[in-house]
N, C-alpha and C positions, 0 to 999 in steps of 0.2 A: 388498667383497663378503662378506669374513667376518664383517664388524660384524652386515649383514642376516640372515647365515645362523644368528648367535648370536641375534640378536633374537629371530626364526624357530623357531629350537630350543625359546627359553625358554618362548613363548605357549604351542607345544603341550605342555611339560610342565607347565603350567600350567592348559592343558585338561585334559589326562590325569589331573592330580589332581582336579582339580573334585570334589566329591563333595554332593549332593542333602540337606542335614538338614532330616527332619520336624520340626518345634517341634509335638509333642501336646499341644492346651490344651485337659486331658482336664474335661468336663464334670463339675462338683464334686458327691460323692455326697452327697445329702442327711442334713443332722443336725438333730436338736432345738434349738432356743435356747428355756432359760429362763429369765426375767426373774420371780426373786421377791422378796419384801420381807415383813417384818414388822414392824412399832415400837410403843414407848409411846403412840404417838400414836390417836387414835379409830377411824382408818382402820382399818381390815379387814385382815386380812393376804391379799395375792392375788399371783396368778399366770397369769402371760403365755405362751403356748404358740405356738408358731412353727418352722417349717421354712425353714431356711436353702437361696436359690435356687440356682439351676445357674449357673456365671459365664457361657454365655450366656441367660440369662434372667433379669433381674437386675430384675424389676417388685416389686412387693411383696410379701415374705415370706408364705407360705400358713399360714393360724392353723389351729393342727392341734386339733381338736374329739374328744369321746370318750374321754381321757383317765382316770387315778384317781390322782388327786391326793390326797395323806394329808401329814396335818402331824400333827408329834408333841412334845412336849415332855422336859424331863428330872424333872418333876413330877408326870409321869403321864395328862397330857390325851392325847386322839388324835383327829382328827376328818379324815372324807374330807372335801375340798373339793367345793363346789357350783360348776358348772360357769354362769355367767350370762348370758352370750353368746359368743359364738364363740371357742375358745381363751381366754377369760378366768374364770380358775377365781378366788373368797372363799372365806373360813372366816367361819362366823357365831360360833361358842362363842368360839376360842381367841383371848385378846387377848395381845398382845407386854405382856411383863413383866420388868425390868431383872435380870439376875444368873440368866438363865432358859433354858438351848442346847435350840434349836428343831432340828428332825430332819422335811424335807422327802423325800418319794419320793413320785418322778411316774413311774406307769406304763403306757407308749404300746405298745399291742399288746403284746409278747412281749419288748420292752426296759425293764427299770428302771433308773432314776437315782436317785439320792439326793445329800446334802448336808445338812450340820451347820451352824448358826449359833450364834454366843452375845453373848447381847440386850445391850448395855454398861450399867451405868448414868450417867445422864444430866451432862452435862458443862453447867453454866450460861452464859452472855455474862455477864460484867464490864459492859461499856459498846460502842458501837458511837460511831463518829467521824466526820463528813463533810468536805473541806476542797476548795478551787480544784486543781483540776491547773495546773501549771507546764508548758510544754514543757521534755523535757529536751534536746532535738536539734532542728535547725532542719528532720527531715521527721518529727516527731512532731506531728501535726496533728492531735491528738486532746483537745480542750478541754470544762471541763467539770467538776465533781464526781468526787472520787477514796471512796470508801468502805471504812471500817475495822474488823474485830473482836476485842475482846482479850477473852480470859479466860484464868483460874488454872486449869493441868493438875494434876489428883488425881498424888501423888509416890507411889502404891503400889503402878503397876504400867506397863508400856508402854500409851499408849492413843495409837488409831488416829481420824484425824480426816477429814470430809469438810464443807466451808464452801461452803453454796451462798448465793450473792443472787439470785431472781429478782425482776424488775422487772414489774411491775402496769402494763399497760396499761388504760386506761378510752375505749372505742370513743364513738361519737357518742348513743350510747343510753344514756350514762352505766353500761353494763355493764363491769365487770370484767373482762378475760384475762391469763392467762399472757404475758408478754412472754418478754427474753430473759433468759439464764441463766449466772452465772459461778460457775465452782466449784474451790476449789483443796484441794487434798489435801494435807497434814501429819500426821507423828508428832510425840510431844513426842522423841524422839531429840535432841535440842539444848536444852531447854527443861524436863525432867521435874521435875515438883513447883515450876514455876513458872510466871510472867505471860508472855504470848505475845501480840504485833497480830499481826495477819495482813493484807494489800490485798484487795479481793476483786473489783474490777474492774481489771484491768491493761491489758484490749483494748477499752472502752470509760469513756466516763463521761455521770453524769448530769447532769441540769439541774434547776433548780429544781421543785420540785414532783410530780415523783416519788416513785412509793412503790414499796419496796423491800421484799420481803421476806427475811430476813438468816436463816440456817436453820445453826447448830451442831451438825451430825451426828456421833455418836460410834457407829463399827462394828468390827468386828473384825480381826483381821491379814489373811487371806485375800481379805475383800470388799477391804481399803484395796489392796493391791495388785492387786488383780481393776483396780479404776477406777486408779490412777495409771499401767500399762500403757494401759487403755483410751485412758486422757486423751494419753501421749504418742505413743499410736499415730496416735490424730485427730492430732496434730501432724505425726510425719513423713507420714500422706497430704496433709496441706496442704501440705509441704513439696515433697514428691517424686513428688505425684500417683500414687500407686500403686496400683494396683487391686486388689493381693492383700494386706490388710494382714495382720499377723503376728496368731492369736489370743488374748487375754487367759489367762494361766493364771486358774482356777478351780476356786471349792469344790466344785465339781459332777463326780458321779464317773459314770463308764462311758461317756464318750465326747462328753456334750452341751456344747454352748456358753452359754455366758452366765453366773446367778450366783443364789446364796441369801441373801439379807443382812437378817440382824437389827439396827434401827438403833433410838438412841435421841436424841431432837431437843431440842434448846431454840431457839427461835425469838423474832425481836422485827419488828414495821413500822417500816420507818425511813421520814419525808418529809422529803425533799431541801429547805432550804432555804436562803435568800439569806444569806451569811456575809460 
């Protein structure tokens, strides 16, 4: 009887604590995300304008239009950006020129943002490499062409690196598209004033007859770590499924999300062939 009567005891103080917690999953206050870019390359320098959703309403970001967009240099250019279609602002005068800090402010109503870039000069490809993938493990089931780029890092200062491949689809119309995309981010921190490979598909590989285009991006401290948080954050949400990922630190000041980045490219086509 006293075993029951303690049983008894425990439950209701166990009720009696019980206690109700609200989890508030407070509806996310809207910010800017901007997505800008300017390079050596012939492209235009532009920019992406966008409002980041409410976590419950997570369709696709609203392009925030109406903007004043101004790019400036340290040379003396200044030119407002033309707005071309919805949220997507060009510059027609100022082209990206190497050894050159670009100076971005975009301003939405009665908030301004700004951000500094400085334009790298241009890092060459040495050679690019194809060879078989091996498996390395009996559930690596991934067969195929492995892809390689080496080049000499300039020894006279830290420089920051972004290595894209993307891979060239050609549809039944014989047209061209963007396929998929591998990109790994290195500093010379281990390598300065010297020869460097790098892998540049590790999650897939190709087959014969592929064309690849192999892209040596040289950008600044700020943007390389903007994208190597980026890149491991996609990581732990594949990992951990998470739905609130942590956000990138960036050059972009007074509160917006996203990034300014001055890039300078050297590029080659590689086709995948039978070795």
């Amino acid at each position: 009887m006293k075993k029951v009567s303690f049983i008894l005891l425990s439950l209701l103080v166990l009720v009696s604590c019980t206690k109700i917690i609200d989890i508030e999953l407070n509806s996310a206050t809207k910010r800017l995300v901007i997505e800008a870019k300017i390079s050596d390359q012939s492209v235009p320098p532009f920019v992406k304008l966008t409002r980041t959703m409410d976590y419950f309403n997570p369709e696709n970001p609203e392009l925030v239009s109406g903007a004043i967009v101004t790019l400036r240099s340290d040379v003396g250019e200044s030119e407002v950006m033309e707005e071309v279609s919805e949220g997507i602002y060009k510059a027609v005068q100022i082209k990206g020129t190497p050894g050159v800090t670009y100076s971005l402010t975009v301003q939405d109503g009665d908030q301004s943002y700004e951000a500094d870039a400085y334009l790298p000069f241009p890092v060459r490809i040495d050679t690019t490499h194809h060879f078989i993938r091996e498996n390395r493990t009996p559930r690596d089931n991934i067969s195929g062409y492995m892809l390689s780029l080496t080049f000499t890092d300039p020894a006279d200062k830290t420089n920051y690196y972004r290595l894209d491949a993307l891979k060239i689809n050609i549809d039944t119309t014989g047209r061209h598209q963007n396929g998929s995309t591998s990109t790994v981010m290195t500093s010379d921190v281990l390598y300065n004033g010297g020869q460097t490979t790098n892998m540049l598909n590790h999650d897939q590989a190709y087959e014969p007859g592929d064309t690849v285009i192999v892209k040596l991006i040289s950008i600044d401290e700020k943007v390389y770590h903007y994208f190597q948080q980026l890149k491991e954050s996609a990581g732990m949400r594949a990992m951990f499924s998470s739905s609130a990922p942590a956000n990138p630190e960036t050059n972009l000041q007074n509160g917006a999300m996203g990034y300014f980045a001055a890039e300078s490219v050297d590029m080659r086509m590689v086709i995948i062939s039978d070795q």
